[in-house]
N, C-alpha and C positions, 0 to 999 in steps of 0.2 A: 688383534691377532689374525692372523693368516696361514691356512694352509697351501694355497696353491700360487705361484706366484703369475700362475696362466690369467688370473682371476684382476689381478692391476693393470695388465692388456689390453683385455675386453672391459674395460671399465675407461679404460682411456678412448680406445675408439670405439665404442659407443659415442662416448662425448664428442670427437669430431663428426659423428654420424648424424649427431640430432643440428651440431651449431652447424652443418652442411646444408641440409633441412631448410633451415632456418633462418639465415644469413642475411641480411640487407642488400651483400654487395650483386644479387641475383638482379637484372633489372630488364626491358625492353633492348638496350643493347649489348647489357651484357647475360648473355642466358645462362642458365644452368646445364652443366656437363654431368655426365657419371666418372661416380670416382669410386675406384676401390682402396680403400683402408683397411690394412692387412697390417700382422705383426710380423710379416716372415722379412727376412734381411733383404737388403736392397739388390742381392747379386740374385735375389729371386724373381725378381721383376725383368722380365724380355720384350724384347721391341715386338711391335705388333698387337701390343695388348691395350686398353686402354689405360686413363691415369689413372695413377695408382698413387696413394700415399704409402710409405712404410714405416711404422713406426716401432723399430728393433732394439728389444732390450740385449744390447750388444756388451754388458760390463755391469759386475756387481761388486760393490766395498761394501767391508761391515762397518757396520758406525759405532766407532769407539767411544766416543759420548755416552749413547744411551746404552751401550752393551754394559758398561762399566758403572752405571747405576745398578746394576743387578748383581753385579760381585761385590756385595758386602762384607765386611769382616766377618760375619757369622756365615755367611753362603762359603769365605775359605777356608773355615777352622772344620778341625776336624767333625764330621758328625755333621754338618750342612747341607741343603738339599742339592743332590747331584748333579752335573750337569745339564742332565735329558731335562730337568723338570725348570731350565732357564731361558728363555725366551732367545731366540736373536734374529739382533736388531739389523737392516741392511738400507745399503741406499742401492736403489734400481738406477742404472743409465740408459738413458734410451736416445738410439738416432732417429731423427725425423726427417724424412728424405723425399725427395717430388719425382714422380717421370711420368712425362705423358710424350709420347711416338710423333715429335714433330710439331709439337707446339710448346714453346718456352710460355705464352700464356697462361695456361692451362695447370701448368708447373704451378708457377707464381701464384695461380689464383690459388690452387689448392693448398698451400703452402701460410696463406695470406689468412684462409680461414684456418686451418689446425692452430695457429699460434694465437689466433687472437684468443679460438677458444681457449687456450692452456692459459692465455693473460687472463682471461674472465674467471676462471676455476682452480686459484692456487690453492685450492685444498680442496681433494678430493676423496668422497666417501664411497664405500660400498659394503656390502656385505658377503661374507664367504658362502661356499659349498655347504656349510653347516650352518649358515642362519646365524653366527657373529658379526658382528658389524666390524670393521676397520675403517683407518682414516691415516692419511701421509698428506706431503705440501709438493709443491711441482712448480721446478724454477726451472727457465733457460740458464745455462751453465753456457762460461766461456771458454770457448777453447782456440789456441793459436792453431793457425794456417799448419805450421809444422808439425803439431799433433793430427788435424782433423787430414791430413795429407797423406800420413803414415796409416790413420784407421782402414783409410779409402782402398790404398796400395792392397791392402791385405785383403781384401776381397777379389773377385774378379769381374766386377763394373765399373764403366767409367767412373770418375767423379763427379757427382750431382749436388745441386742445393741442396743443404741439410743445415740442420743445426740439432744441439744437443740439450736435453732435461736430463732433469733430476729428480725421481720420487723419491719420498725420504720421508719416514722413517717407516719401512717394511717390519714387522714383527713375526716371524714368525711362530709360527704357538709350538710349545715343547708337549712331548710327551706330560698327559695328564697325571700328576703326582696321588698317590696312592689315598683312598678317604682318611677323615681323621677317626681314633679311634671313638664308640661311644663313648657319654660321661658318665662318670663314677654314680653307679647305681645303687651298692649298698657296700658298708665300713663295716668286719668285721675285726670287733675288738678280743684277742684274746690271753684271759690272766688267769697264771698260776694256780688255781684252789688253793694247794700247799698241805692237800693229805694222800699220805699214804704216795708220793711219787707223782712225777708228769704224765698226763693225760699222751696219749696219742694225738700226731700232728700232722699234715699236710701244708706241704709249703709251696708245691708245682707240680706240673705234669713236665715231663722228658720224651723225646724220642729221639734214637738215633737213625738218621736219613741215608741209603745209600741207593745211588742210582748208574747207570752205563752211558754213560757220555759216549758221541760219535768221535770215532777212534781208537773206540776200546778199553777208555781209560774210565775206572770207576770213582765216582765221586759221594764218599762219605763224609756224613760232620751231624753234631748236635742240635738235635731243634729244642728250645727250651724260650716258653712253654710251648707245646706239642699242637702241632697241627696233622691232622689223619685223616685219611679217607674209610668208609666202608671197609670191612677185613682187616683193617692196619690193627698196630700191636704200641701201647701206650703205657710207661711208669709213671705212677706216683710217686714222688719224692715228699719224703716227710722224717719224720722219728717216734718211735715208741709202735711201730709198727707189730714188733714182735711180745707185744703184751697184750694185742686185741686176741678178745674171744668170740664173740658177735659182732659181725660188721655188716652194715649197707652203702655201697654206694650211691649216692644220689644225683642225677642229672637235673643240672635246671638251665631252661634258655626255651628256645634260640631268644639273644636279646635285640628287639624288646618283649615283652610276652610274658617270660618266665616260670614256665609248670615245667612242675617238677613230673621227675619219671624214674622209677626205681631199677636201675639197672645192677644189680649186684650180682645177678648170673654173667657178668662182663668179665667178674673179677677171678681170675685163674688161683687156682690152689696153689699155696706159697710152700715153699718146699721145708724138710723139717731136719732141724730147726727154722723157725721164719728168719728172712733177715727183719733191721730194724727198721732200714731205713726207706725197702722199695718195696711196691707192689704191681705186679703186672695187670693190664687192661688189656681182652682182647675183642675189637669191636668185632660185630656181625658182619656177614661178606655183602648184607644186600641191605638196599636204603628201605626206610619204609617207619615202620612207629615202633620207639623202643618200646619192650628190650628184646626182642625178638629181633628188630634189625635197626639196624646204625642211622640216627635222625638225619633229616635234611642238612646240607650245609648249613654253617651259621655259625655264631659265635656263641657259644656255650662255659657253665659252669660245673665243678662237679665236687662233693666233698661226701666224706665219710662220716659215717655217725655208726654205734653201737654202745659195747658193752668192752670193757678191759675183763683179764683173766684174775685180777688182785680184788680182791674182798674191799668193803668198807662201809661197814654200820649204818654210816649215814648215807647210804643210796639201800635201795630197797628191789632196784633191779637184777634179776638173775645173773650171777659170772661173775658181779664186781660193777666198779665204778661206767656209771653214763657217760659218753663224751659223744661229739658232734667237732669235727673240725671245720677250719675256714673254708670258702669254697674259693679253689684255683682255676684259671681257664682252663679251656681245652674247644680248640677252634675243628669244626670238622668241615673237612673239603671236598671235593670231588673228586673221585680215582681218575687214573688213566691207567689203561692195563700197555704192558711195554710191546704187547705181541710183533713182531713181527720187525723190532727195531733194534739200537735205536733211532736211527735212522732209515726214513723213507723215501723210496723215488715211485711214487706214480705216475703214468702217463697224466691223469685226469684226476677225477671224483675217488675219494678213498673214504674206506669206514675207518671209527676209530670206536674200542670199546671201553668202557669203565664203570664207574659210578657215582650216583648222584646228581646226573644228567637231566632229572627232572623240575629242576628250580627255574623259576620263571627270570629270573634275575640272570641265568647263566650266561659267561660272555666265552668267545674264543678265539685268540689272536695266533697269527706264525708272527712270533719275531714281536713287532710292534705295527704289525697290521692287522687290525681287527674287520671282524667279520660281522656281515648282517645277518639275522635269523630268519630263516627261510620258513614260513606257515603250512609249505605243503611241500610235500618231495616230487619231484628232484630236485634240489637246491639249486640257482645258478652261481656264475664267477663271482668269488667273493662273499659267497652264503655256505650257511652251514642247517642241519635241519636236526633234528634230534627226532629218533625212530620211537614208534608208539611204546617200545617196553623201559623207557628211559636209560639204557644201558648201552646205546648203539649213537654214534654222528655219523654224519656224511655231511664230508666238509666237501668244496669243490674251490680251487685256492684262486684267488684274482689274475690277472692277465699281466698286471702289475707288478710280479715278485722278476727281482733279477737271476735270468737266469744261471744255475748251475750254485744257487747262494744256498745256502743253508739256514732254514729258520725252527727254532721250536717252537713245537705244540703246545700253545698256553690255555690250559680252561681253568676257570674260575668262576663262585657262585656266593654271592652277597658277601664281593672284593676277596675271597679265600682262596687262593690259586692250587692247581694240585702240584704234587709233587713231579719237575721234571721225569719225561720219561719217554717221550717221541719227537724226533725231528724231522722234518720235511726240507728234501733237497730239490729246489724247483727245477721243472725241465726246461 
């Protein structure tokens, strides 16, 4: 896999750099000349300059072969991994091209070495920007007089010796597909007693999501199970809700870990009559150690345990029967507060506020360009820094984004993303 395709370039000449080097064909009469080995096109190269080789990735096809190992019948049915998360496959064409200011020798010779080395090194390896390794094959490809004629035309320098490769097969790496979920940590079984009526139950957490898209338009829909930031507002979804007398909620996570923490000051007074089936959650506005404030991101559990309002002999606790429901997730994330959006245009460096900000794991992308975390402030392009009271960023956005594009602000903390809420318009 490969991110940059700059990166097969300089990996090729390099290669004619060292077999330059290193050559045989150097001797007492025939000497060694300077040669520049460049990637820029051949209409780059002007008289007066010395020899130059050029060797220009002028043409890319995708390679249907191997693209089409990737589209499996599962990768097309519905529910398969999306596109972003599919590789693709390319073949690179590159022209190889000679000029030297008045000597057809010179040409020839440099010509004489680039190809042997390509003959000597049909598969070439390197390694990416990110410390992957890659590997493609590298053939002379033939091309008639009539094509290589027409490439020439299209340029604005003469015609020169050239001839034509192929690296093949370029991969490049798709968007990282999201972690898999932890494995099943604990099987709650639960049955009937059969006195006196059903216990009270939890089956999920719910929330409804709504946020202001750039343009104006707002975007509602169901999160189910519920992911929240700090301050957010969470349902339980269960039955028999309206026969508890004594309840606790119970927090346990982040997993792996698992302590528990008594949060029942969370749980807002249900209105009277109760319903049966919902109970509202209102988390804390600031991160910190429950239940006084909303835990780290993480992936958490949470269920109910008390007392019913119904009598029965054989329980001996106060109100009525004991029960303890399953515990359902409840993933908690990092805020972004919407201030000032949805959409942003800064010149430069902008703050962004929220919460949760303090997890060492924190990541934060525009768009699908992720950013490096910066150790001390000012951040530079392409970094972000998170301010000492963990509620503050200063991003400062890469050099990279195209301009006038629009990208959102993604933060996320042990893979929990927060709720859409800022976009950034680059200048």
């Amino acid at each position: 896999m490969i991110l940059d395709l700059s990166a097969v370039t300089d990996t090729l000449t390099t290669l004619v750099n060292t077999a330059w080097n290193n050559t045989t064909l150097w001797t007492n009469t025939t000497p060694q000349f300077a040669v520049d080995v460049t990637g820029l096109s051949p209409e780059a190269v002007r008289q007066g300059q010395n020899a130059q080789l050029s060797l220009y990735l002028y043409h890319i096809d995708e390679n249907s072969t191997q693209e089409n190992l990737f589209w499996t019948a599962q990768a097309q049915a519905a529910g398969g991994p999306p596109i972003q998360y599919q590789p693709l496959a390319l073949d690179l064409y590159y022209l190889l091209s000679a000029y030297a200011d008045g000597s057809y020798v010179h040409e020839q010779q440099a010509m004489s070495v680039a190809m042997r080395a390509f003959h000597e090194n049909p598969i070439v390896r390197g390694v990416g920007s990110d410390g992957q390794p890659w590997e493609l094959t590298l053939t002379l490809e033939r091309r008639s007089y009539d094509e290589l004629s027409r490439l020439w035309q299209a340029t604005t320098s003469a015609l020169r010796l050239s001839a034509v490769y192929r690296a093949a097969v370029v991969f490049v790496e798709p968007e990282p597909p999201p972690a898999a979920g932890p494995p099943v940590a604990l099987v709650d079984l639960a049955v009937a007693p059969g006195v006196a009526g059903p216990l009270p139950q939890l089956l999920n957490t719910q929330r409804e999501v709504s946020y202001a898209a750039p343009g104006g338009a707002t975007v509602t829909f169901q999160q189910d199970p519920a992911r929240v930031a700090a301050g957010g507002q969470v349902q339980l979804v269960g039955d028999g809700f309206n026969t508890i007398d004594q309840a606790q909620l119970i927090l346990t996570g982040p997993v792996p870990g698992n302590t528990e923490a008594d949060v029942t000051a969370w749980l807002a007074v249900p209105p009277d009559p109760p319903p049966a089936t919902l109970r509202t959650v209102n988390l804390p506005g600031a991160t910190g150690t429950p239940p006084a404030d909303a835990p780290a991101p993480g992936r958490y559990t949470v269920r109910l345990q008390g007392t019913t309002a119904v009598g029965d002999p054989k329980v001996t606790a106060v109100g009525g029967r004991a029960f303890s429901t399953a515990e359902v997730p409840l993933s908690i994330a990092p805020g972004v507060n919407a201030t000032g959006g949805p959409e942003l245009a800064p010149p430069g460096s902008f703050d962004v506020t929220g919460t949760g900000f303090g997890a060492a794991n924190l990541e934060v992308l525009l768009g699908t360009v992720r950013l490096q975390r910066a150790n001390a402030a000012p951040p530079g392009a392409g970094e972000f820094f998170v301010q000492p009271n963990n509620t503050v960023l200063t991003i400062v956005p890469p050099a990279s984004l195209t301009a006038g594009a629009t990208y959102q602000i993604r933060v996320r903390a042990a893979g929990i993303e927060a709720d859409p809420a800022l976009w950034l318009k680059a200048p």
